[in-house]
Structure formats: C-alpha cells, structure tokens
Kinemage of the C-alpha trace (Angstrom):
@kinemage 1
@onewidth
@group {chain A} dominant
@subgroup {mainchain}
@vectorlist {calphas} color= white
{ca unk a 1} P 0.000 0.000 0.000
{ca unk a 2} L 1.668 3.268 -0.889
{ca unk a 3} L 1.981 5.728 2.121
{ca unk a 4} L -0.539 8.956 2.399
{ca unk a 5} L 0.031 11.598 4.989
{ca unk a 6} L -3.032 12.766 6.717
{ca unk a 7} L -3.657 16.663 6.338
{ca unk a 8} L -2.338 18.829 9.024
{ca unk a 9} L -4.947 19.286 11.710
{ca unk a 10} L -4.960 22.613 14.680
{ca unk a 11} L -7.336 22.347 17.579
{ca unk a 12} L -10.299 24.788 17.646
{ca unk a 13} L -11.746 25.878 21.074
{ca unk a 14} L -11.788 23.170 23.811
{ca unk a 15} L -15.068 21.616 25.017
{ca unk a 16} L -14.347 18.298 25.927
{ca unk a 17} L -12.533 16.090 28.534
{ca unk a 18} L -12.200 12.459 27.727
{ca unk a 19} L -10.803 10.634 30.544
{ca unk a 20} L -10.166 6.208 30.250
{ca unk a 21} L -10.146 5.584 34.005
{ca unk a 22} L -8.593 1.519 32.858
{ca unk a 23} L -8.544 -1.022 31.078
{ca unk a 24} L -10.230 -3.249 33.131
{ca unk a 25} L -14.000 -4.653 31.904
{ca unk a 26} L -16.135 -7.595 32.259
{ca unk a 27} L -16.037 -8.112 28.533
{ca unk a 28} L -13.263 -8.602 26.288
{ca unk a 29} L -14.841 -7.740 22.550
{ca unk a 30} L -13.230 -8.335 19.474
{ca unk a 31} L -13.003 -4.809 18.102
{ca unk a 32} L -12.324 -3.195 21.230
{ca unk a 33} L -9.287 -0.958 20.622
{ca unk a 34} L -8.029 -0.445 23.771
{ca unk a 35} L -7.869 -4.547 24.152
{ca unk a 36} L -9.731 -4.613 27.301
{ca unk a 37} L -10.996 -6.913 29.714
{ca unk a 38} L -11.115 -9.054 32.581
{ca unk a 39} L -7.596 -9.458 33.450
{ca unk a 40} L -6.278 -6.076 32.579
{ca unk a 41} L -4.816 -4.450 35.931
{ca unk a 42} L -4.619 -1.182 34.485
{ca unk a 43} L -6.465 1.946 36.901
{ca unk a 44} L -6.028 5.645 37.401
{ca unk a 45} L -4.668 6.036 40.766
{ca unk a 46} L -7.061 8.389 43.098
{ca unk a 47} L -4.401 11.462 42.625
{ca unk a 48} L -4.726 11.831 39.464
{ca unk a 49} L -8.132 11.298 39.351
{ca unk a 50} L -8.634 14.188 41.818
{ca unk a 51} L -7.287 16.385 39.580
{ca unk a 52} L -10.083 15.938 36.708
{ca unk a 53} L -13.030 18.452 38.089
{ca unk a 54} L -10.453 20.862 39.184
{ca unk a 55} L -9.664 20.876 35.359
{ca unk a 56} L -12.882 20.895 33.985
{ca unk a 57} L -13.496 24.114 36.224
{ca unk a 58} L -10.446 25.380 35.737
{ca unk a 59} L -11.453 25.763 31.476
{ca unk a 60} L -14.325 25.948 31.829
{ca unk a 61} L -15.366 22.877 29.929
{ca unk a 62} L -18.647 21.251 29.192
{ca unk a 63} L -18.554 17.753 28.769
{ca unk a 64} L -16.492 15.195 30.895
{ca unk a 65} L -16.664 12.068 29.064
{ca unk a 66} L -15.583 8.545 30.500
{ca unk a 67} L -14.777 5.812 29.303
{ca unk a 68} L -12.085 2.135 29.637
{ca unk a 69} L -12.869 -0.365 29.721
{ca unk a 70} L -15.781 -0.505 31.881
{ca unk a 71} L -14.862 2.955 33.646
{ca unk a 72} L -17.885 2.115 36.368
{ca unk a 73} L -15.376 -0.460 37.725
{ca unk a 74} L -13.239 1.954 38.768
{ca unk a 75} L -13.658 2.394 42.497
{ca unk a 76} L -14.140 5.974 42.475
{ca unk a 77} L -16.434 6.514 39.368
{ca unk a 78} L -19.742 7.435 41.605
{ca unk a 79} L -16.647 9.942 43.177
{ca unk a 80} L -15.930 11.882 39.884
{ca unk a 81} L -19.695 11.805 38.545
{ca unk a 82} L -20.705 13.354 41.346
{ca unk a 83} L -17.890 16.121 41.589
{ca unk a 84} L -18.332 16.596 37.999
{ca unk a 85} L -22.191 17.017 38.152
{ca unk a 86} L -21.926 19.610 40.985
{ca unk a 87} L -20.174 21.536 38.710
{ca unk a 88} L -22.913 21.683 35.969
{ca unk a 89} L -20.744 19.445 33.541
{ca unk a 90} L -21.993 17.169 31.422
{ca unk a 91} L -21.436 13.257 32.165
{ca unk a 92} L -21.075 10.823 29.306
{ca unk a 93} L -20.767 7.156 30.862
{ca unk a 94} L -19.296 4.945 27.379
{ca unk a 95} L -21.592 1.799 29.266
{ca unk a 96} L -21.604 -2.077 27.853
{ca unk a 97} L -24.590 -2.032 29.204
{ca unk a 98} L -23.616 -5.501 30.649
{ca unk a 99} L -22.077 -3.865 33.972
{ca unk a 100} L -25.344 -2.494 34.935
{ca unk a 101} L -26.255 -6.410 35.816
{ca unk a 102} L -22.765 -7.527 37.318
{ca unk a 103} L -23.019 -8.811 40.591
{ca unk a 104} L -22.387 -5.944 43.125
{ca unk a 105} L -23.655 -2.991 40.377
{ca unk a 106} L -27.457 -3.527 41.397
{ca unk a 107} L -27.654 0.039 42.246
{ca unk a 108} L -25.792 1.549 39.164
{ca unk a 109} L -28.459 1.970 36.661
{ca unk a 110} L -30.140 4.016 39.453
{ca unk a 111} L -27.065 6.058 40.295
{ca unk a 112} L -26.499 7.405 36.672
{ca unk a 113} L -30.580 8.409 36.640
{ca unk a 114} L -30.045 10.242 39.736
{ca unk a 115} L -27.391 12.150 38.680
{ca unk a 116} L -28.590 12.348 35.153
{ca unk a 117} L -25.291 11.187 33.588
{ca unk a 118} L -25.984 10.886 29.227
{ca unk a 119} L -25.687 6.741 29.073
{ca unk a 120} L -23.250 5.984 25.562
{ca unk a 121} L -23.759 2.307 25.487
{ca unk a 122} L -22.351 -0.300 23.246
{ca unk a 123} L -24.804 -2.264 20.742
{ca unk a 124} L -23.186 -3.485 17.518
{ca unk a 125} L -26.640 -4.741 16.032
{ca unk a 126} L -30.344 -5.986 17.222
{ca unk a 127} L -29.544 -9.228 16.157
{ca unk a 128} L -28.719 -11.494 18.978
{ca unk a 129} L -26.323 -13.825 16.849
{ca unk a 130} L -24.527 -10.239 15.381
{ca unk a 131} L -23.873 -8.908 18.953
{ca unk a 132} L -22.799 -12.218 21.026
{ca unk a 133} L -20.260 -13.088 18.221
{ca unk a 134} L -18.463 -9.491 18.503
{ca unk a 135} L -18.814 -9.306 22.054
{ca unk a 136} L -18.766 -12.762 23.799
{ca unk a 137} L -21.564 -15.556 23.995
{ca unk a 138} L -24.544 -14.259 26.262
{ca unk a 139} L -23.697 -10.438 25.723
{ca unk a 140} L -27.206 -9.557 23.762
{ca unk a 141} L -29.943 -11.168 25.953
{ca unk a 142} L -27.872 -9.296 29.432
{ca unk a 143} L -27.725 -5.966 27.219
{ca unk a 144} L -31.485 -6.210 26.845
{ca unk a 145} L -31.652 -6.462 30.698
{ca unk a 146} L -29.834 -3.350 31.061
{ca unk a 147} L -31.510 -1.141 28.304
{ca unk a 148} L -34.726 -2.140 30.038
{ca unk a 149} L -33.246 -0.888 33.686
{ca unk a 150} L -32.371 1.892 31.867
{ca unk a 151} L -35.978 2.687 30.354
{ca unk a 152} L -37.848 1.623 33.536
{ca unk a 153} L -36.237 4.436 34.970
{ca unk a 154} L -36.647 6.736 32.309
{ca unk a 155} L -33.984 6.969 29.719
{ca unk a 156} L -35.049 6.859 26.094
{ca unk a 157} L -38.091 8.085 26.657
{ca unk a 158} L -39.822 12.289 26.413
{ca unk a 159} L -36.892 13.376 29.392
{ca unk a 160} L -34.553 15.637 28.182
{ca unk a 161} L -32.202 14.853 31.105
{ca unk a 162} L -32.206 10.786 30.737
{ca unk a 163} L -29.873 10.094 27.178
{ca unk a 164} L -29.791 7.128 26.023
{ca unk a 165} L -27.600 6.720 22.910
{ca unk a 166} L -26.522 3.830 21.681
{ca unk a 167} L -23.038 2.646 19.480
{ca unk a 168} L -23.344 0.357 16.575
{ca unk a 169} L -19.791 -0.521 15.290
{ca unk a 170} L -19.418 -2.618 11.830
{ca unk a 171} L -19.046 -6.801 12.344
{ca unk a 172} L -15.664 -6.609 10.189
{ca unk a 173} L -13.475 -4.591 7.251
{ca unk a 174} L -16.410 -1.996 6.255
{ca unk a 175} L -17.650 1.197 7.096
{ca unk a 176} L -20.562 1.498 8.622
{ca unk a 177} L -24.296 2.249 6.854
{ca unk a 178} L -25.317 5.437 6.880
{ca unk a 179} L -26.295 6.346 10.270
{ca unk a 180} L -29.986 7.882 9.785
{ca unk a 181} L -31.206 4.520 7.945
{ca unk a 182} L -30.033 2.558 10.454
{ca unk a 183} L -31.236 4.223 13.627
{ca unk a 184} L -34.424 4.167 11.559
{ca unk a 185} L -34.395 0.202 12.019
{ca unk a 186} L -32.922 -0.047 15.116
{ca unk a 187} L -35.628 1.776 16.564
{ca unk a 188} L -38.118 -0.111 14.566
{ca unk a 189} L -36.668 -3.587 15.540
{ca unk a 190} L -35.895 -2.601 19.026
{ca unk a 191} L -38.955 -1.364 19.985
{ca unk a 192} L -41.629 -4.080 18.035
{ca unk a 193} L -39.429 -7.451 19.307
{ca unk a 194} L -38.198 -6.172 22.951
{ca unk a 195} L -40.086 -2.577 23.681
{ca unk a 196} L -36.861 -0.588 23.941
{ca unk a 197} L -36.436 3.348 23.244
{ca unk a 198} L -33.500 5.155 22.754
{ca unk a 199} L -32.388 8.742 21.643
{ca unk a 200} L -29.738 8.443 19.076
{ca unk a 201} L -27.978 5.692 17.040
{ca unk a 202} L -24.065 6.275 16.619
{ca unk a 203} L -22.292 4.934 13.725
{ca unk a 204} L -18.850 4.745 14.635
{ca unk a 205} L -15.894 2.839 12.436
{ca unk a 206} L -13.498 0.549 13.666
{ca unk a 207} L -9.982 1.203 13.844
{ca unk a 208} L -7.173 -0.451 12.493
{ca unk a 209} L -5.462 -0.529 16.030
{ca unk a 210} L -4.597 -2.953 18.492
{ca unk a 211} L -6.904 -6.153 18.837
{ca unk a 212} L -9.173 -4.763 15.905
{ca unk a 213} L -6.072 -5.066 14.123
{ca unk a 214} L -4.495 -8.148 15.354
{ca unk a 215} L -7.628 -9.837 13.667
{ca unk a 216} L -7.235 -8.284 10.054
{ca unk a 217} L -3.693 -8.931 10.278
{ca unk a 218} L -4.433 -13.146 10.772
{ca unk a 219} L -7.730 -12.655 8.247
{ca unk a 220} L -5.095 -11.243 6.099
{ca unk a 221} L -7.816 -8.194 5.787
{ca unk a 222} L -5.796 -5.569 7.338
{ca unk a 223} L -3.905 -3.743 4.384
{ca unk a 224} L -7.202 -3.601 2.058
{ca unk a 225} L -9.160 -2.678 5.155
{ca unk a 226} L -6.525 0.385 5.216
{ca unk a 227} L -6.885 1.061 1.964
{ca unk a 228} L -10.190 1.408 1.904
{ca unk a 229} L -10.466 4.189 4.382
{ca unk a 230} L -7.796 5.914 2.852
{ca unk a 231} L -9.648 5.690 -1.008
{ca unk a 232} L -13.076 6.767 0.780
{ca unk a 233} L -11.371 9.771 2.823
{ca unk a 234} L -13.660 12.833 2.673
{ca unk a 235} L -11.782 15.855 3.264
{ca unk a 236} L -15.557 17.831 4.229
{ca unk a 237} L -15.323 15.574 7.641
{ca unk a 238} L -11.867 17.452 8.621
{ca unk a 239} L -13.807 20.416 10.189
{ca unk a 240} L -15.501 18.406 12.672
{ca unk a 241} L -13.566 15.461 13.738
{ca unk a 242} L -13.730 14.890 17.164
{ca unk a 243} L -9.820 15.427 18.034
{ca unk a 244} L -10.195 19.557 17.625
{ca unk a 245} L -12.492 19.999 20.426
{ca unk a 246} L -11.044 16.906 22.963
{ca unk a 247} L -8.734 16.175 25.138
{ca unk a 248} L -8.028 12.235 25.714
{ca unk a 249} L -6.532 11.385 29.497
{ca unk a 250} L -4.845 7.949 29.655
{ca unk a 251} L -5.603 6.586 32.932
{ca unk a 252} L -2.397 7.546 33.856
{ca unk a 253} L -2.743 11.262 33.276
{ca unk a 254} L -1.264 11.708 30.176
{ca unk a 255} L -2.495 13.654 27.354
{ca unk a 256} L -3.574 12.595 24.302
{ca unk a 257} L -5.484 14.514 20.848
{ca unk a 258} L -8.209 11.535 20.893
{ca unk a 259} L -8.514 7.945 22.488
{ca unk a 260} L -6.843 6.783 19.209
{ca unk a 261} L -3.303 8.411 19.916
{ca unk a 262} L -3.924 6.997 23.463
{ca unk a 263} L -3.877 3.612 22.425
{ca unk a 264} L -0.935 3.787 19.739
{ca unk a 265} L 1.131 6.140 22.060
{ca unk a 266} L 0.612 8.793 20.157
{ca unk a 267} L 1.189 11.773 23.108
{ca unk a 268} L 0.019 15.370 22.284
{ca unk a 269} L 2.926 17.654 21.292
{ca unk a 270} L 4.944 18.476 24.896
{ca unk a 271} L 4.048 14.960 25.818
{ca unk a 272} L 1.457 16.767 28.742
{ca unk a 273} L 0.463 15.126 31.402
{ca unk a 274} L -3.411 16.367 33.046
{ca unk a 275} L -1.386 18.534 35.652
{ca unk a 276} L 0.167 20.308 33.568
{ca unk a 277} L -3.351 21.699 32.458
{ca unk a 278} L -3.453 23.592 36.009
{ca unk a 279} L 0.357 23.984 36.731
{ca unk a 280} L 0.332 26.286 33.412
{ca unk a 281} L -2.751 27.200 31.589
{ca unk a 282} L -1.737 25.981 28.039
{ca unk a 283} L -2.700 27.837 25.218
{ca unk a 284} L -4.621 24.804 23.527
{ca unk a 285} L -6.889 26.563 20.621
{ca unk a 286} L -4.553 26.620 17.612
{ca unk a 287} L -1.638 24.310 18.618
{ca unk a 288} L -1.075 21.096 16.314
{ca unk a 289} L -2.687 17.707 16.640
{ca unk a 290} L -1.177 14.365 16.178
{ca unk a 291} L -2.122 12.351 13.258
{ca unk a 292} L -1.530 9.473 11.294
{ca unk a 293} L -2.788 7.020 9.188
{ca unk a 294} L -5.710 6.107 11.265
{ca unk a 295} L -7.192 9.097 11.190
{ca unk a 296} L -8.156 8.403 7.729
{ca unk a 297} L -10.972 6.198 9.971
{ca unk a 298} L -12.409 9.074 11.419
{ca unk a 299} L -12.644 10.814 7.892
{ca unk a 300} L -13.805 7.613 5.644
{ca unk a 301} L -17.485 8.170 3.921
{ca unk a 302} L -19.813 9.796 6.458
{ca unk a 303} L -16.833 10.138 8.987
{ca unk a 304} L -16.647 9.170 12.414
{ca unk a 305} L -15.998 10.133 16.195
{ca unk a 306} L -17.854 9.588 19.335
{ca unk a 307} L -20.573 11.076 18.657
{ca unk a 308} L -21.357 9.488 15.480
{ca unk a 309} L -21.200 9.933 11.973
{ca unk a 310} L -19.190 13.379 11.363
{ca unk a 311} L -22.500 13.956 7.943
{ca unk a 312} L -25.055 14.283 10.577
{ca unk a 313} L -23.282 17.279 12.459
C-alpha cells in the first residue's frame, strides 16, 4: 500500500474532557481498541483522578466524558460523577450495558438516573447472533436487561435529562451504513421485538489498532481494510472530527489529541500530562494535533468520532 500523509490538523476551542479511568472490563470484545478486559490491571490512581473536576473548572469545559474499559469499575467513578455534576458538567458514561447487571452494580443503573449522567452504550446490532459473536456468547440477551433498567427508569423516553444513545460498530473490514437509515431500524426492531427506546444511534468505524487489528492482520484483511479508508477519505469531515475539540486522558494522566493516539502512544505535542493543564494554563486553541494514518478512519465516507457519523453534524 503506498503511504498517504493525513492533512495537518490545529485544535479549535476546547469543550471536551475524555478521561479512560482503565482497562479493566467484564467483557473482552473483538473490536475493542483499547484490548480490554477481565484481566487487565490497568487503573487511574485516586491522585490523578482528583485532579479531573479541578480541570474541567479550571477551562471551563462542558462535557467530561468517561470511558475504559468498563470505567464504572473503577472504584471511584460514583466519586468523579458526582464532583463533575456539581459543577454543571456534562457526564457521558461509554456503558456495555452488561455492567449495569454484574453482581455488586445492582444500584448503578439508578445512580447514573439520579445524577442524570448521558448513558453511551455499546450495541453493535439488534440481532442477537450479530452482537454475542463481537462481544462474547450471552452479551445480547444481558444488554437487553440493562436497556430495560435503563428505560424503567426513564432513559429513552420524552426526558430531556435521561440520554440514552446507543453505538453500533461494523461486524468486520467496512464502514458502517449510513447512520440515519439505520437508527431508523434499530428503533423499529428494538422497539416491536423487545419494547426498547433510545435517543440516538451512533455509527462509529473501527480502527485499524490494536486487537481490531491483530484480527485483520491473521484474516489477512488488514492492508485492504486500510486502503479502503484511505480511497473513501472525505476531506468535508476534517472540520468536525472529534480530536479539535477533545482532550483524551490515559488513565495515567497523560495527554492525548483523541482515544486513538492513546492507544498507539501517540502523546500530544509536549508529551502533557493532566497537571500540567493547572500547573500552566496551556494555550490549547490553535496548537497542532497528532495524526496518522488512522485518522483516515475518522474521515472515511460519512466520517466518524464519538458522537457518530461526522455527515449528521
């Protein structure tokens, strides 16, 4: 494959703190980039983790958004929603919706209605054979128990302050469809076969990272899958890619243009770490972001981030 250089990219004003509080989850999913799961060890300690409301105050920002693995493992998670909350931020929990039924989480689903945290959750496809081969045997039947705790107390439904949006990624080497048609019949076939409601439908495409990438590479999939988001880049997604309003946190405090970097090292120019953001106040808005060729994921057809296909913006 011949190389491509991604266009130069400059951050515009910040909104957004991403923070991966591990790696550990009760899943381990085949197109999880961040390779996840059970026996990952990896935590933020509670220092650094301390230090993420004093920056979201100290810019002013509105959105913290968390994610991991399966950030509600983390033992202070209730902690920092709460801190963050009290400051009038935004909480986006990236849920597997599987968590909510672990044993010991009884009281989760509850905690993230009380406190009105925007539930993100993970559901490849309303087909139960679809969703328990990409994430493990079992996965679909205990994500319908937690989308119904989830609606039983509100979310999905005509309440402005209980989001429920759900994240449909691609089974293998494609992009996803686009993302209006296919909310369309996920809230169609949700709602007939199990009665579940929802807000909004992310598209989001796989990257060709880590364990995502470990599997092309033995399918002998992963230099056409490459190719193909570099033939379908579409230079109108550039403005709003996710990486020029974010800032990723590595759950060891380190900075990072977008949970991508994160996860191939990637560190933002100064190689920051989160206290940095309060020893100094950095001039962010204009400074250079890190890219590669994965970012040609995030710009591929309708483009991508975490919010969804970059078209519907």
């Amino acid at each position: 494959m011949a190389v491509c250089t991604f266009p130069k990219l400059s951050r515009s004003q910040l909104t957004t703190l991403q923070v991966n509080l591990g790696y550990r989850c009760n899943q381990k999913c085949g197109h999880c980039h961040v390779n996840a799961g059970p026996e990952r060890k990896e935590m933020m300690d509670k220092k650094t983790l301390e230090l993420i409301p004093k920056v979201l105050k100290h810019y002013n920002l509105n959105i913290l958004d968390i994610t991991g693995g399966a950030p509600e493992l983390h033992p202070d998670f209730k902690k920092l929603v709460i801190a963050a909350r009290d400051l009038g931020v935004e909480v986006i929990d990236r849920c597997n919706l599987t968590i909510l039924n672990e044993p010991g989480n009884e009281g989760l689903a509850d905690f993230l209605a009380e406190n009105q945290v925007t539930v993100t959750a993970s559901m490849p496809c309303y087909q139960k054979e679809n969703v328990d081969m990409q994430r493990g045997k079992g996965v679909f039947e205990r994500s319908l128990m937690g989308l119904r705790q989830l609606n039983s107390l509100g979310y999905g439904k005509n309440n402005d302050s209980l989001i429920l949006n759900l994240v449909f990624n691609p089974q293998g080497d494609n992009l996803p469809p686009p993302q209006a048609k296919l909310e369309a019949d996920y809230r169609e076939k949700l709602n007939e076969r199990y009665g579940i409601s929802f807000n909004n439908l992310y598209t989001i495409t796989n990257m060709p990272i880590k364990r995502f990438a470990a599997q092309l590479e033995i399918s002998g999939k992963l230099s056409n899958y490459q190719k193909l988001l570099i033939e379908k880049y579409n230079s109108s997604n550039l403005e709003n890619v996710m990486c020029k309003t974010l800032i990723s946190v590595d759950w060891q405090g380190l900075l990072y243009d977008c949970d991508f970097n994160q996860q191939l090292g990637l560190h933002m120019q100064g190689r920051y770490h989160i206290k940095d953001l309060l020893n100094q106040k950095l001039i962010l808005e204009g400074e250079s972001i890190e890219v590669g060729q994965h970012c040609y994921g995030c710009t591929a057809g309708s483009g991508s981030s975490c919010s969804g296909s970059l078209e519907a913006k």
